[in-house]
Residue, then its C-alpha position, 0 to 999 in steps of 0.5 A: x757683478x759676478x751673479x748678474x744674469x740678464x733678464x732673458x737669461x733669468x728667465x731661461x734659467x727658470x725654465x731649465x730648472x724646472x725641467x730638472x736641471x742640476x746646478x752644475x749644468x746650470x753654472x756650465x750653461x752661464x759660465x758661472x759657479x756651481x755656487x753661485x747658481x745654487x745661491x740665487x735658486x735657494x733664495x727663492x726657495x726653489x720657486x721661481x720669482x715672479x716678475x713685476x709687471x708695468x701696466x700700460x698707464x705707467x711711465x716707461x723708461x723711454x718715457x722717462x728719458x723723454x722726459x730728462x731730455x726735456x729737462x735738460x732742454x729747459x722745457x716746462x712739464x706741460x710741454x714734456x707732457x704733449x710730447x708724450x701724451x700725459x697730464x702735465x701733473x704727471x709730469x710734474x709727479x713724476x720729476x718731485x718724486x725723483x730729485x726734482x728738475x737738477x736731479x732727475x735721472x730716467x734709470x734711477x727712476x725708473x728703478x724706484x718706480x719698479x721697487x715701488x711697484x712691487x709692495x707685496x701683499x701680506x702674507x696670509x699666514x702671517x695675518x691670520x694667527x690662528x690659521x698659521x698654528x692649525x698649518x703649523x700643528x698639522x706640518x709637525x703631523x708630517x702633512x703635506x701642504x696639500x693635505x692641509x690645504x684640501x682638509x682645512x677646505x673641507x673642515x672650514x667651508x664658510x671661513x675663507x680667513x682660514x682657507x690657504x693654498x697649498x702653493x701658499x705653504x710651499x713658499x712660506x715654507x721655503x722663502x723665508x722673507x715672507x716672515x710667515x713659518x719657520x724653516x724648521x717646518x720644512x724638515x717635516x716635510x715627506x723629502x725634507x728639502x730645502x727648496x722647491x724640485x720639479x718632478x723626475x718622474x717615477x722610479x721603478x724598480x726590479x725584484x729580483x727575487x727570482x720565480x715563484x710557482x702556481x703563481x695567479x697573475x694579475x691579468x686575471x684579478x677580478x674588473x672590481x679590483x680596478x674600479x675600487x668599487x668594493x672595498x677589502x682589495x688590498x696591496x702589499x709589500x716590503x720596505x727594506x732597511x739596513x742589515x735586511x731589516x724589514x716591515x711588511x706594508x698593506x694597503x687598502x685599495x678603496x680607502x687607501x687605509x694602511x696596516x704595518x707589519x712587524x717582520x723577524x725576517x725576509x723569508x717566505x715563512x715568517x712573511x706569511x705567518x705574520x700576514x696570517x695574524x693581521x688577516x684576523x684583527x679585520x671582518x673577513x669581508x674586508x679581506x678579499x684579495x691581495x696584490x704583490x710583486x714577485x718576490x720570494x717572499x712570498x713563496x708560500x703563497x698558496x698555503x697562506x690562499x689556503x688558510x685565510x681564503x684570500x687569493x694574492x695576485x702577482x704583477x709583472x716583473x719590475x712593473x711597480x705601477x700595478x700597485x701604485x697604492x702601495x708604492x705612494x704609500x711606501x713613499x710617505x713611509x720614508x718620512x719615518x723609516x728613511x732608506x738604510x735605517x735600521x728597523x729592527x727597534x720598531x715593535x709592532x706597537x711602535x708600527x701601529x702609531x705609525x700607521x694610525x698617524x698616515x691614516x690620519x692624513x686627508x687625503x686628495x684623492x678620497x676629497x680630503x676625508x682620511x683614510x681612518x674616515x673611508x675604511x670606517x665607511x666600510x666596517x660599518x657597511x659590513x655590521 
């Protein structure tokens, strides 16, 4: 068979991919075709199968040719079963189950004893109708299954009927033979994929955008930015699309709450003047200071301190991790506005819709309450 890997290499192949490597390394590795390994990873959904295992009370195949060798020697099921320490109903089990005494062969049984073994459980997405639409509802929502998983915990405690892992809607999700949600589901998803990829790793990325003057660096940002302690500390940045479109995204550190900014352009003048009308639709408390990296646009950044009151930090170069809110943020903005897309088209009402759906998402790191929920803490702790 042109696919056939030996169990070992199934196992190292496994090992490999979620080390990160591609297809065509892994058809090299093998001597096989690019497409032939994509085909058995796409099966599986990208997941690695889980291999059945034979408890100690079950036949092995040298059991089983043990006992072909006493067929074929004439002797009786009680004899076979000293030799091998077993009941001589076992034995006798064992041979019916498989063709009877003319027809027993140790492979193939113990092939069919593995295919019998395997008896998956019933997916609990396909037995549980009303916990497959609440998943199904909040996968249009562009949730991502842990988000899911982590509210449905949250929003259900006493029901474990509708209770799911997150691992669970992965692979609904992507192995198909479960029966349990549509592939179409998957196209919701943050990266629209197809199958289950190890993580790569984080990606920075330089501004480029040359120097600014009087700039206030992040070293001497206040210890309770750090801490998230205090609410109103907020991260900001640009998404850039085709022709030098561009949003403005901001977010709150405490809260992990996100406002969209429509933008008319990438220069440092409209930049600010756009931020200065967001800065008044919030209580002044909940503006205490802003982080960005070191692009130009935000050249006029001590007019902005000057007119808002709120002092903007600036990280190091090509150092993305410093706002780190922000950058995941902006991950989960692809979902809606992916890279190279004209963003002109979207209003300002188009970007609150946006944002008021992100902020909807429970979220892992605030125990599942939803971004909404947490900066509603805060207004009301300023009243």
């Amino acid at each position: 068979m042109a696919y056939y890997l030996t169990d070992d290499e199934v196992t190292e192949l496994w090992d490999r991919y979620s080390r990160g490597e591609t297809s065509n390394a892994l058809a090299r590795r093998f001597g096989k075709s690019s497409a032939s390994m994509s085909i058995r990873i796409q099966a599986s959904g990208g997941i690695r199968p889980t291999v059945p295992t034979r408890a100690a009370r079950h036949l092995t195949l040298d059991d089983r040719e043990e006992i072909s060798r006493g067929l074929a020697s004439g002797h009786s099921y009680r004899h076979i079963g000293r030799l091998l320490r077993r009941p001589p109903s076992t034995i006798a089990r064992e041979v019916a189950a498989n063709g009877g005494r003319a027809r027993y062969r140790a492979t193939r049984a113990d092939r069919a004893a593995a295919k019998r073994r395997r008896r998956p459980k019933p997916c609990k997405l396909v037995a549980e109708p009303k916990l497959r639409r609440l998943v199904e509802t909040k996968l249009e929502k562009k949730w991502s299954p842990e988000q899911i998983a982590g509210w449905l915990k949250r929003t259900y405690p006493d029901h474990a009927e509708l209770q799911v892992s997150h691992e669970t809607i992965y692979r609904s999700l992507f192995i198909q033979s479960r029966g349990a949600l549509k592939r179409e589901l998957a196209g919701h998803l943050r990266t629209r994929r197809q199958t289950r990829r190890p993580g790569n790793g984080n990606r920075g990325r330089g501004s480029g955008r040359g120097q600014i003057t009087n700039m206030v660096h992040i070293s001497e940002r206040p210890a309770e930015v750090a801490d998230r302690a205090i609410p109103g500390h907020w991260e900001g940045d640009l998404i850039l699309g085709k022709g030098m479109s561009v949003i403005g995204t901001l977010v709150e550190r405490t809260s992990r709450f996100l406002v969209l900014v429509h933008l008319d352009g990438i220069k440092s003048e409209q930049v600010v003047a756009a931020l200065r009308q967001q800065v008044v639709t919030l209580p002044a408390q909940l503006w205490r200071s802003l982080t960005w990296d070191q692009g130009k646009e935000m050249a006029l950044h001590a007019s902005f301190t000057v007119d808002t009151g709120i002092q903007i930090y600036f990280c190091d170069p090509k150092s993305p991790w410093q706002r780190g809110t922000n950058e995941n943020t902006n991950g989960l903005l692809r979902q809606y506005f992916p890279k190279r897309s004209d963003l002109k088209p979207y209003s300002q009402f188009d970007l609150d819709i946006v944002a008021a759906e992100l902020n909807g998402r429970p979220r892992k790191t605030l125990e599942f309450m939803t971004p909404s929920e947490k900066f509603a803490e805060a207004v009301a702790a300023t009243h």
